[in-house]
VOGU-3710 file (C-alpha; in Angstrom, 3 decimals, decimal comma):
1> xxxxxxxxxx> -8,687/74,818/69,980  -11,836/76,376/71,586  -13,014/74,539/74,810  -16,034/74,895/77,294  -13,972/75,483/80,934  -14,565/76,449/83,724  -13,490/76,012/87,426  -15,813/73,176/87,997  -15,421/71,971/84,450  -13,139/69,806/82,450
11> xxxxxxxxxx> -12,787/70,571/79,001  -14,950/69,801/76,037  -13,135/70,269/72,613  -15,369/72,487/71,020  -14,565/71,392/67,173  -14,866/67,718/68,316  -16,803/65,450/65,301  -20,357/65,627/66,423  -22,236/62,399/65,220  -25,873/63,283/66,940
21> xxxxxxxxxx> -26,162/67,278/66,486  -29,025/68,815/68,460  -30,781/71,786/67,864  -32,152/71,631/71,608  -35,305/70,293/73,998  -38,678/69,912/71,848  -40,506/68,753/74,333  -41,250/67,375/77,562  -44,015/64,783/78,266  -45,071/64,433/81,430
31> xxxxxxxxxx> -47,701/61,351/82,207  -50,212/62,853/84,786  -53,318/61,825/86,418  -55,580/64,425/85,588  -54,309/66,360/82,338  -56,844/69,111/81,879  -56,297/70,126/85,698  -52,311/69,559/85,353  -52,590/71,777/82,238  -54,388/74,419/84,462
41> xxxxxxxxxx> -51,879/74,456/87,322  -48,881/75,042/84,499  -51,116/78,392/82,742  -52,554/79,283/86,993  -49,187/78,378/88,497  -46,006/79,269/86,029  -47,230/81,318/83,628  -47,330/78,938/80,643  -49,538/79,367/77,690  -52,192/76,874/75,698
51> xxxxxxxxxx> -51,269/75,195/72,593  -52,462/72,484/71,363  -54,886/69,470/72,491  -55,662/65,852/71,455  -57,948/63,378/73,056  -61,351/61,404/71,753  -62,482/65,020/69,711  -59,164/63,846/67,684  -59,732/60,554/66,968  -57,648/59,422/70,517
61> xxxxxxxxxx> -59,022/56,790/72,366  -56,679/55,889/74,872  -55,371/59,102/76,048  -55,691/62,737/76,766  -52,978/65,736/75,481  -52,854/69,074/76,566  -49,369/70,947/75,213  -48,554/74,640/76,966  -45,067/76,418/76,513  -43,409/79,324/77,723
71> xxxxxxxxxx> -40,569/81,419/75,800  -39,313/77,949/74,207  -40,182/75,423/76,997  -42,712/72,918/75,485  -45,204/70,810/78,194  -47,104/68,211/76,824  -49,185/66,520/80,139  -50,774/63,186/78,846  -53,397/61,178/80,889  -55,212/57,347/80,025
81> xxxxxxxxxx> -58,462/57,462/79,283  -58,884/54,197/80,476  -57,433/51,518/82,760  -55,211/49,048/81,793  -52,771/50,799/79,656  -49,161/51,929/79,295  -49,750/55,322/80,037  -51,744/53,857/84,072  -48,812/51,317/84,579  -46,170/54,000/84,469
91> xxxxxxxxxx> -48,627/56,515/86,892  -49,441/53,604/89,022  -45,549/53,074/89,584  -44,309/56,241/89,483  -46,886/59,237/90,278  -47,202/62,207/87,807  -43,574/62,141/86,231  -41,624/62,997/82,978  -41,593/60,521/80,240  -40,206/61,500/77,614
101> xxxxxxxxxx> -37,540/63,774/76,989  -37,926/64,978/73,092  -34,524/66,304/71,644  -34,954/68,660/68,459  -33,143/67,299/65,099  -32,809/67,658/61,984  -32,758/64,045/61,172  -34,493/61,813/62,963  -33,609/58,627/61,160  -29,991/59,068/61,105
111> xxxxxxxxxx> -30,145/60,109/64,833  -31,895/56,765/65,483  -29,768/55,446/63,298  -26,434/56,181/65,384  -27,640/55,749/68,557  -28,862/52,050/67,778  -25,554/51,455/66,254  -23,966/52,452/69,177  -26,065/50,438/71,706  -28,974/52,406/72,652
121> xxxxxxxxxx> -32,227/49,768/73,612  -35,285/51,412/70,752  -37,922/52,787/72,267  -39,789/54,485/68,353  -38,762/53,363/65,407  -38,447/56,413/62,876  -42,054/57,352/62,231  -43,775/60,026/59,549  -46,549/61,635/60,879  -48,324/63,788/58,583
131> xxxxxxxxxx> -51,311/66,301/58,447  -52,632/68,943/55,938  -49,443/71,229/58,096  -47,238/68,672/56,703  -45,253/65,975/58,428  -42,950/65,255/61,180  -40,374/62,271/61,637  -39,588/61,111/65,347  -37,736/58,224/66,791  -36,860/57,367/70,009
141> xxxxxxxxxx> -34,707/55,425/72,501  -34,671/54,109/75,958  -32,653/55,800/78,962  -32,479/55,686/82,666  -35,655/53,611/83,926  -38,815/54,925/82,194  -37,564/57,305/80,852  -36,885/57,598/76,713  -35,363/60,407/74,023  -37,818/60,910/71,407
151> xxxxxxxxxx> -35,823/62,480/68,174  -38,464/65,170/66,442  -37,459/66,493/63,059  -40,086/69,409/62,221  -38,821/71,045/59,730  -40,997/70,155/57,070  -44,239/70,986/59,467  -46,169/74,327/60,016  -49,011/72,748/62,281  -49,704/73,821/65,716
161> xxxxxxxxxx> -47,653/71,009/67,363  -47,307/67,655/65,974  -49,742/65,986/63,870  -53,240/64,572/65,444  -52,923/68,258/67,753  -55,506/70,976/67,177  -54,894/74,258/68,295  -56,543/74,407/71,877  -57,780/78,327/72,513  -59,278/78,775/76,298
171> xxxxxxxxxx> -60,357/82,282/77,308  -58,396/81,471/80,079  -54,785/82,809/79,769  -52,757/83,582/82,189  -49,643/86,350/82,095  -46,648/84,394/81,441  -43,924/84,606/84,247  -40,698/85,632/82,272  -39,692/81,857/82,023  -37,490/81,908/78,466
181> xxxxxxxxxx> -35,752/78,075/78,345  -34,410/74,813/79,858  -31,173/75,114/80,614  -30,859/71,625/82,202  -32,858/68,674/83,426  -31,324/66,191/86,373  -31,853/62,805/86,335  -31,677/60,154/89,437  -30,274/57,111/89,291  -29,657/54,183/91,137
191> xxxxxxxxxx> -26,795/53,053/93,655  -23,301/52,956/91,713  -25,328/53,607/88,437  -24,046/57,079/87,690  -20,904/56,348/85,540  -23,173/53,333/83,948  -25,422/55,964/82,886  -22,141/58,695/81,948  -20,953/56,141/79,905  -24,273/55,907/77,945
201> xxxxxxxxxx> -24,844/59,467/77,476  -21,023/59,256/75,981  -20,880/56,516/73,715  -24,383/56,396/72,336  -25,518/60,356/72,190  -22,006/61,511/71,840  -22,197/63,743/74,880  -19,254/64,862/77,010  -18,374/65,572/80,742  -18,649/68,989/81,804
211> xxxxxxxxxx> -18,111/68,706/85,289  -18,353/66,162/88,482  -19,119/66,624/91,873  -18,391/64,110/95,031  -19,870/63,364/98,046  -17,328/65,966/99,535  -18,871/68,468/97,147  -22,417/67,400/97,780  -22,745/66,234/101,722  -24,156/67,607/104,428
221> xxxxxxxxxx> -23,959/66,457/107,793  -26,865/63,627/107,207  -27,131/62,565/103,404  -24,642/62,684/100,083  -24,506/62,972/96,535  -22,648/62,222/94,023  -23,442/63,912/90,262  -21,561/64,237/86,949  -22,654/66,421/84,464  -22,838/66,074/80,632
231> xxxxxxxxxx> -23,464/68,084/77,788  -23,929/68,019/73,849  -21,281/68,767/71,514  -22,800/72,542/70,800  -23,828/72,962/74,683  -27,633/73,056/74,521  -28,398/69,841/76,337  -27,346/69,483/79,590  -27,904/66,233/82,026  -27,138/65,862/85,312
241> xxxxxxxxxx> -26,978/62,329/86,592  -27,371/61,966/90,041  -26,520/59,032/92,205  -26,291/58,413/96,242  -23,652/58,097/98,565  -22,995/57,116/102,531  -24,587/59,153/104,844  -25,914/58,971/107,935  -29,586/59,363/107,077  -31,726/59,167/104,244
251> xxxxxxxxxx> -30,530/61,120/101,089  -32,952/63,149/98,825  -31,795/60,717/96,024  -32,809/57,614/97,900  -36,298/59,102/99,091  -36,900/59,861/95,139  -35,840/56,181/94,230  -38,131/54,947/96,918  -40,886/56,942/95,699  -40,678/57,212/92,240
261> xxxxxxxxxx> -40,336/53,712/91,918  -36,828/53,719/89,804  -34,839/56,343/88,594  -36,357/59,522/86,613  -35,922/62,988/85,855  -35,447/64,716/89,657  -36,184/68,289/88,177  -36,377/70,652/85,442  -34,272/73,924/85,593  -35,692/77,033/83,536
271> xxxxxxxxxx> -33,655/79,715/82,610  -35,080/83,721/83,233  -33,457/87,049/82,514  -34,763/88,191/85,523  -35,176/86,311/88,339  -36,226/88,855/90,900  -39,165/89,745/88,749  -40,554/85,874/87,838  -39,610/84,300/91,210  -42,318/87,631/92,375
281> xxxxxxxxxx> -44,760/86,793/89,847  -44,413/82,784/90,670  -44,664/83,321/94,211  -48,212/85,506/93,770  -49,307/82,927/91,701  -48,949/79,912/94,928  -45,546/78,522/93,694  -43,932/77,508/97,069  -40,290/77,257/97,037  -37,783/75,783/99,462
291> xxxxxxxxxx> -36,373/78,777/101,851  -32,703/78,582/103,033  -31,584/79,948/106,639  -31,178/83,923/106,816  -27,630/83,643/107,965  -26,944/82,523/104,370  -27,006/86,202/103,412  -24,798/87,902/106,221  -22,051/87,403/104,358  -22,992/86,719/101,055
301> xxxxxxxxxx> -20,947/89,747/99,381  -18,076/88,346/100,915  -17,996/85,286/99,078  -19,292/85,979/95,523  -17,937/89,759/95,082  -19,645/92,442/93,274  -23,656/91,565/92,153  -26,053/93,720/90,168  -29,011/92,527/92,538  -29,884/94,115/95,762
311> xxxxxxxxxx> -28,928/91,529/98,487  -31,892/93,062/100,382  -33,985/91,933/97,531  -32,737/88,029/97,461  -32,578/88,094/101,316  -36,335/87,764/101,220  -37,110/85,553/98,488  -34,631/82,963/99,046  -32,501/83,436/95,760  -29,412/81,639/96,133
321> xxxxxxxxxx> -26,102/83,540/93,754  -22,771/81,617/93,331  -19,965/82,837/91,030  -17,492/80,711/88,650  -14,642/81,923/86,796  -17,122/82,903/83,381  -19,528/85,322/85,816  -22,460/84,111/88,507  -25,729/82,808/88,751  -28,882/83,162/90,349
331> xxxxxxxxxx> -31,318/79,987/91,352  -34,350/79,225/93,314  -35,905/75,456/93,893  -39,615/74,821/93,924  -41,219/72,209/96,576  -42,030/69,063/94,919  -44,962/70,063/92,594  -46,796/66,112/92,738  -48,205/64,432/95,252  -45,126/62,354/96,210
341> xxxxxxxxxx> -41,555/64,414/96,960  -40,290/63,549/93,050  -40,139/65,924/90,576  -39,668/69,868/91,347  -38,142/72,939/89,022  -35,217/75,220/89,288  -35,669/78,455/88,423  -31,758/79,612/86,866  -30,503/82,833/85,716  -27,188/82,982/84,347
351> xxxxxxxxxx> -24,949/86,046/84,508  -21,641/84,505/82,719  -21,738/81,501/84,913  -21,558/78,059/83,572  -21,536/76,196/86,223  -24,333/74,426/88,618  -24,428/76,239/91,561  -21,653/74,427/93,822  -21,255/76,995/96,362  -25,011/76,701/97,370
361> xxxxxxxxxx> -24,776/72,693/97,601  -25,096/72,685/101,097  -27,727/75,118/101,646  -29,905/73,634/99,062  -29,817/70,281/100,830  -30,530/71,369/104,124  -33,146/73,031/103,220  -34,176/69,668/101,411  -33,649/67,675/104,816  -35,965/70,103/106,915
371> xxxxxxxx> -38,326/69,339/104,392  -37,262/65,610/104,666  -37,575/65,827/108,351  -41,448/67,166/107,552  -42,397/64,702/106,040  -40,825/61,967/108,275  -38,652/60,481/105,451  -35,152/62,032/106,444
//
């Protein structure tokens, strides 16, 4: 029997009966204040490229759609158009923020289908949308706090997005920045919520644990962590579900509860086959990042071996490298990209590793707490 392992994994029977199959992420929908500008920032910013619009010149009346991607990494940044509605309640709680997480299937009725059987709280009822491209089903169900799975089966459409989208064409289009897919997005939950939410991700989607880390594996001398990891039956949706622990001080998962308002999606981590080049082309663009002590590279060869990169070329951009049994990664965190210290992006590149980085836990987090400290919420 074939198995996903690895030294911070437990195994995953790879020929296991898969009841909710998924081809990967869709989409991500991201409620923002000011769509057109948030759309801007993403093509100025990171690189990614216009799509699609929809808004009042397509028959919208209560909110605004602009959709931008990058290799496969789908954006869709959604503002009201008026007060008093769904979209303003959820900004008014949480700040700009993700939404909706839309999984790519190839039924969308039967995966609403098992997932309701199973216990999952409906968030869309299986819904044809259809244009002169053809039509799309999605469905959808609740998750952690706010935010809901929408199931998109596309098979039968050739339109620019989804219906009700028209292509959207600006002069203005940026280089894109090497950015290829997500390879995971981490969500934070609530005190002792974490195997709640495992438990979920198990019995209604079907999904397995592919590796846990403690507050021993996630502490630093002021805050903790605790985080399990769980995956799809073929590997190409991966959640991390965060939770705090004990510490002396504020942890970065409690100042995200406080103010996002509830749980949500902490960050989004994009994958790159070379992450010298796009952290470079990131960084010229204004992308700040979080910068680790320089003492974290004196003996860096030491402890993850043999590299292909220059260690005089991380040294000054701040790319962290750990190394699992399957190979090593690469991975860089941006600063919180809203207003409030919520949601931020990982920039990943994977050289055999499978893992999440566990060697650079307590580097990343200290360089979270001086950040913390800056902002007078540590």
């Amino acid at each position: 029997m074939e198995a996903i392992q690895t030294a911070e994994t437990q195994t995953v029977p790879a020929d296991r009966q898969d009841f909710l199959p998924l081809n990967g992420t869709d989409y991500i929908e991201l409620y923002v204040g000011n769509a057109r500008q948030s759309a801007h920032y993403f093509q100025t910013a990171f690189g990614f490229q216009p799509v699609a619009h929809a808004g009042l010149a397509t028959g919208l009346r209560d909110r605004e759609s602009y959709v931008v991607q990058q290799g496969k990494i789908r954006l869709v940044l959604t503002s009201p158009l008026h007060g008093d509605t769904e979209i303003g309640d959820h900004l008014d709680l949480h700040g700009d923020g993700v939404r909706v997480v839309a999984l790519w299937v190839d039924d969308a009725r039967q995966a609403f289908d098992e997932t309701i059987s199973r216990g999952a709280n409906p968030y869309m009822h299986p819904t044809q949308e259809q244009d002169d491209h053809g039509y799309v089903v999605r469905s959808g169900i609740h998750t952690y706090g706010d935010t809901v799975h929408v199931f998109v089966e596309r098979a039968a459409y050739s339109g620019v997005f989804l219906p009700g989208y028209e292509p959207w064409t600006p002069s203005y289009q940026p280089a894109d920045a090497g950015l290829k897919y997500v390879d995971h997005m981490v969500g934070n939950v609530g005190w002792h919520e974490m195997n709640e939410w495992m438990t979920f991700y198990h019995d209604v989607m079907g999904f397995q644990q592919l590796v846990s880390f403690d507050d021993k594996d996630i502490s630093t001398d002021y805050t903790a962590l605790m985080s399990k990891v769980m995956t799809n039956g073929n590997g190409r949706v991966k959640f991390p579900i965060n939770e705090p622990a004990e510490g002396k001080k504020k942890s970065q998962i409690e100042e995200y509860l406080d103010f996002y308002g509830g749980p949500g999606i902490q960050h989004i981590a994009v994958a790159t086959d070379n992450i010298v080049e796009t952290v470079l082309a990131l960084r010229d663009r204004g992308v700040e990042f979080l910068t680790v002590p320089d003492a974290y590279y004196d003996n860096l060869a030491g402890r993850i071996g043999p590299i292909d990169e220059e260690i005089s070329t991380l040294r000054p951009l701040g790319i962290l490298v750990d190394r699992d049994d399957e190979g090593y990664l690469l991975q860089i965190f941006t600063k919180p990209i809203c207003p409030r210290p919520t949601l931020f992006f990982e920039i990943i590149q994977r050289k055999g590793a499978k893992s999440f980085g566990k060697g650079n836990f307590k580097a990343l987090f200290e360089a979270i707490e001086r950040e913390q400290a800056l902002r007078g919420t540590l």
